[in-house]
C-alpha positions in Angstrom: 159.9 55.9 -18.1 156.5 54.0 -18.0 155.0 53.2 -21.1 150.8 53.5 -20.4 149.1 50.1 -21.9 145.1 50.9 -22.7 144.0 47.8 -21.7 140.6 46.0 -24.0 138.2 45.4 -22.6 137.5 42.1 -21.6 133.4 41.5 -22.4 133.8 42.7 -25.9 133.1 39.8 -28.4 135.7 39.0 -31.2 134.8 38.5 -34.6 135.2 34.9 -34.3 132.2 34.5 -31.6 129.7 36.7 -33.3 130.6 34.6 -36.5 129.8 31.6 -33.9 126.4 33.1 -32.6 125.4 34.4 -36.0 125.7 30.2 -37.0 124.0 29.4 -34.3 121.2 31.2 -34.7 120.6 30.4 -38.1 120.8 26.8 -37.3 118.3 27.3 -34.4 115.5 29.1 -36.9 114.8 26.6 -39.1 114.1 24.0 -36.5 111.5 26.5 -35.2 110.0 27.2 -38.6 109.6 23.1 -39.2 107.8 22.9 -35.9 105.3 26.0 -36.7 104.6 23.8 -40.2 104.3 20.5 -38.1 101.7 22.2 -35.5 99.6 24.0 -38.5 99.6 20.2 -40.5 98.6 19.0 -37.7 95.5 21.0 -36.9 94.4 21.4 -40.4 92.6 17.8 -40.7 90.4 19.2 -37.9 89.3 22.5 -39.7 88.1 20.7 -42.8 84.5 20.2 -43.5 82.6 16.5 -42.8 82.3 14.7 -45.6 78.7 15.5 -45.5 78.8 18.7 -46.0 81.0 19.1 -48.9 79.0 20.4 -51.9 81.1 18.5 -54.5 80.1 14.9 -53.5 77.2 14.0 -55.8 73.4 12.7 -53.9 73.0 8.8 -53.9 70.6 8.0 -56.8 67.5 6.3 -56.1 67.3 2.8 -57.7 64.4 2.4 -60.4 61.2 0.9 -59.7 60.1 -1.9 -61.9 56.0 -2.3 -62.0 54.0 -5.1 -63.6 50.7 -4.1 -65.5 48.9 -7.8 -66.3 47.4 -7.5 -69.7 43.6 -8.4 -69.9 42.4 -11.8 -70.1 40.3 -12.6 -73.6 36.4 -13.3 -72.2 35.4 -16.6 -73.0 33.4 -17.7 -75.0 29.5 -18.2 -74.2 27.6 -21.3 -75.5 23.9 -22.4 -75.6 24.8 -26.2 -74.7 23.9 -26.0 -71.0 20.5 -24.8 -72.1 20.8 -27.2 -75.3 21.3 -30.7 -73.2 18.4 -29.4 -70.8 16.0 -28.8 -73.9 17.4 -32.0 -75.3 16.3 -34.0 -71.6 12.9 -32.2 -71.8 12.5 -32.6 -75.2 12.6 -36.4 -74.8 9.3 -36.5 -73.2 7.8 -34.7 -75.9 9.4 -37.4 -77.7 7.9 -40.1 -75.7 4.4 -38.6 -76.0 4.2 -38.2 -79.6 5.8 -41.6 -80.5 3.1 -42.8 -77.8 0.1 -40.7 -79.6 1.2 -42.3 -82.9 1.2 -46.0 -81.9 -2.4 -45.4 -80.3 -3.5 -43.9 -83.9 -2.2 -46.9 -85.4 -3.5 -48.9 -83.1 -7.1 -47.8 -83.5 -6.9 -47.6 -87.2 -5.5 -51.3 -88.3 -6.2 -53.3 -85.2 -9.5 -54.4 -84.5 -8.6 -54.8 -80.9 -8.2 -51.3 -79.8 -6.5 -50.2 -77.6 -4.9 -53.3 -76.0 -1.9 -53.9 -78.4 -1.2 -50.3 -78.1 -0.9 -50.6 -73.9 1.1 -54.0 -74.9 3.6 -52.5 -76.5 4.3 -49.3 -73.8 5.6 -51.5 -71.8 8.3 -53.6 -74.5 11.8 -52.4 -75.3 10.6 -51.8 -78.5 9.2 -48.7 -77.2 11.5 -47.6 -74.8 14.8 -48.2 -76.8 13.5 -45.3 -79.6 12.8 -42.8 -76.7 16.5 -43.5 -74.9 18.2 -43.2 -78.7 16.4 -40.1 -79.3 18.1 -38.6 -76.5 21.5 -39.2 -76.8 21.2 -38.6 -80.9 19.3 -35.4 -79.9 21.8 -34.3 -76.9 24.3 -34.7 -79.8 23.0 -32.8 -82.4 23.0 -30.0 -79.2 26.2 -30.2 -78.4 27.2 -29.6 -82.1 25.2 -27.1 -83.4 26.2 -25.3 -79.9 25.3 -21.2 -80.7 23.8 -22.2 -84.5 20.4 -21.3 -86.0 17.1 -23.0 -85.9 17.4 -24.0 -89.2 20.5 -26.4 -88.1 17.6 -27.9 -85.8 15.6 -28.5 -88.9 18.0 -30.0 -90.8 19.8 -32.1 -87.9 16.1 -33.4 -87.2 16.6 -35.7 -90.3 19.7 -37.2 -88.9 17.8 -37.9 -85.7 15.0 -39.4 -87.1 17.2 -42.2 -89.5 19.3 -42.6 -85.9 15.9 -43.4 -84.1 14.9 -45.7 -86.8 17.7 -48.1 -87.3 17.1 -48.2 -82.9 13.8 -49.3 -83.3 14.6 -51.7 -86.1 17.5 -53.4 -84.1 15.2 -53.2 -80.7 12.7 -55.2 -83.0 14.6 -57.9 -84.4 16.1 -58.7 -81.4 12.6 -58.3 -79.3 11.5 -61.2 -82.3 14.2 -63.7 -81.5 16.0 -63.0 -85.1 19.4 -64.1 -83.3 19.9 -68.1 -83.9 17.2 -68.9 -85.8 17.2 -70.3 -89.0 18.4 -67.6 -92.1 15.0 -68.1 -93.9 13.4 -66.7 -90.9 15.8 -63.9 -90.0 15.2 -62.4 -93.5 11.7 -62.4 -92.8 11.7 -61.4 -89.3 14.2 -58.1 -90.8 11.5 -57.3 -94.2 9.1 -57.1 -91.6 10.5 -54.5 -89.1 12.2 -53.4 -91.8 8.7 -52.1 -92.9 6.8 -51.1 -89.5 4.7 -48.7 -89.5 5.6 -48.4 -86.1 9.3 -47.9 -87.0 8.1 -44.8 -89.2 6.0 -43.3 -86.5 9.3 -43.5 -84.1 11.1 -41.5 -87.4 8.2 -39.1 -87.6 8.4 -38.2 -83.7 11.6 -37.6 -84.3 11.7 -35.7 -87.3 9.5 -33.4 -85.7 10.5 -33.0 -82.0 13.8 -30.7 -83.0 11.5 -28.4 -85.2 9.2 -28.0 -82.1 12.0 -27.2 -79.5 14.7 -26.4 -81.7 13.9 -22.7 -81.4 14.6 -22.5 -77.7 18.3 -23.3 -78.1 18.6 -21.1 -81.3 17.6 -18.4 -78.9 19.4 -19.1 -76.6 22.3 -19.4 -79.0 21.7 -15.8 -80.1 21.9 -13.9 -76.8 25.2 -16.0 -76.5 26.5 -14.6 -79.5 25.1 -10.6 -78.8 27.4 -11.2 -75.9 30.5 -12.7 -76.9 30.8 -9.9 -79.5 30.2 -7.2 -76.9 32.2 -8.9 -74.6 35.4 -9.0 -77.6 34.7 -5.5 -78.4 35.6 -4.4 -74.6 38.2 -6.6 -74.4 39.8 -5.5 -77.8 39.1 -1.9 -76.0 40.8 -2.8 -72.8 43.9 -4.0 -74.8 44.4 -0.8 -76.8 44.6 1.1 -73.7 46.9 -1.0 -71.9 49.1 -1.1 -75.2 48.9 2.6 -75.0 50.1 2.3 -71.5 52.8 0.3 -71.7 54.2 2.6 -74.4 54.0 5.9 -72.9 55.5 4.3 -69.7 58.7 3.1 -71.9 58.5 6.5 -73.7 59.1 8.0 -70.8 
């Protein structure tokens, strides 16, 4: 008696080879998934914005600008010896002329010659050496009294006029030969130019010469004064504002 056998078919998969494939195919997926991660990080640098456009980085600041404001010089000061030393030159021939005009007045009143003795002495050192002290001593008194009054001409006129004297007195002795001669005679020689009336008329000249002329320098100093005080008042005005300047600007 034959026994039928149902045979199995042969393409059906056992349990142990779709336990096999099911492995496999787990093993294969996460290698896919890892290269899908490794393509996207490797595109995503090139999707980002340049660094130039982001919003977040913060502009470059500008660097600040430093600016010198020079302060204004103080004026200087104005004087009246330029005008002083040429009054002072000019003055000396007024000088000259009266000293000249006195020694002919004494001339013609106690010398019976005239005017010979008078014409003489123009031409000695005895004259000339009063006129060239009168205008340095002068020229001094200029360049002291600078921007001061007329009355500083009055006053320094004394000075000038003793300064003028002693010239003509030691112009005199030595014009008489005091120097080596005996001392009895050198006393005399100095009582008499000690007393010359032409000594005094050099001190009178003088005297008066700085009254005459003194008031063109005082004037002279006056404007100089009416415009160093205007020019300090603007200065002193300039100065406030750039003060004023300078601290708004550091203010701010």
């Amino acid at each position: 008696m034959a026994t039928e056998t149902t045979p199995e078919p042969a393409d059906q998969p056992t349990e142990g080879a779709a336990e096999q494939s099911s492995a496999a195919t787990a093993e294969v997926t996460p290698i896919d998934s890892a290269a899908t991660e490794a393509t996207v990080v490797e595109q995503a640098p090139a999707e980002q914005p340049a660094p130039e456009q982001s919003a977040a980085e913060p502009a470059p600041t500008a660097a600040p600008t430093v600016v010198f404001v020079q302060a204004p010089q103080p004026p200087k000061a104005r004087g009246a010896r330029g005008v002083g030393a040429l009054v002072a030159l000019l003055s000396t021939g007024v000088f000259a002329a009266a000293y000249a005009l006195l020694v002919i007045v004494i001339a013609l009143v106690g010398s019976p010659q005239g005017l010979a003795p008078a014409l003489r002495f123009f031409s000695t050192v005895t004259f000339w050496v009063p006129v060239v002290v009168f205008l340095f001593a002068y020229l001094l008194l200029v360049v002291i009294v600078n921007r001061a009054g007329w009355w500083a001409h009055v006053l320094g006129g004394f000075i000038v006029a003793v300064i003028v004297w002693v010239g003509f007195v030691g112009a005199a002795i030595i014009a008489a030969g005091a120097f080596g001669a005996p001392v009895s005679e050198v006393g005399a020689v100095v009582l008499q130019q000690l007393t010359n009336p032409l000594g005094f008329a050099a001190a009178i000249a003088a005297r008066e010469v700085p009254i005459w002329v003194g008031g063109l320098v005082s004037k002279r100093g006056r404007t100089a004064r009416a415009r160093n005080a205007a020019a300090r008042a603007a200065y002193e005005h300039e100065l406030a504002e750039h003060r004023a300047t300078i601290g708004a600007s550091t203010a701010v």
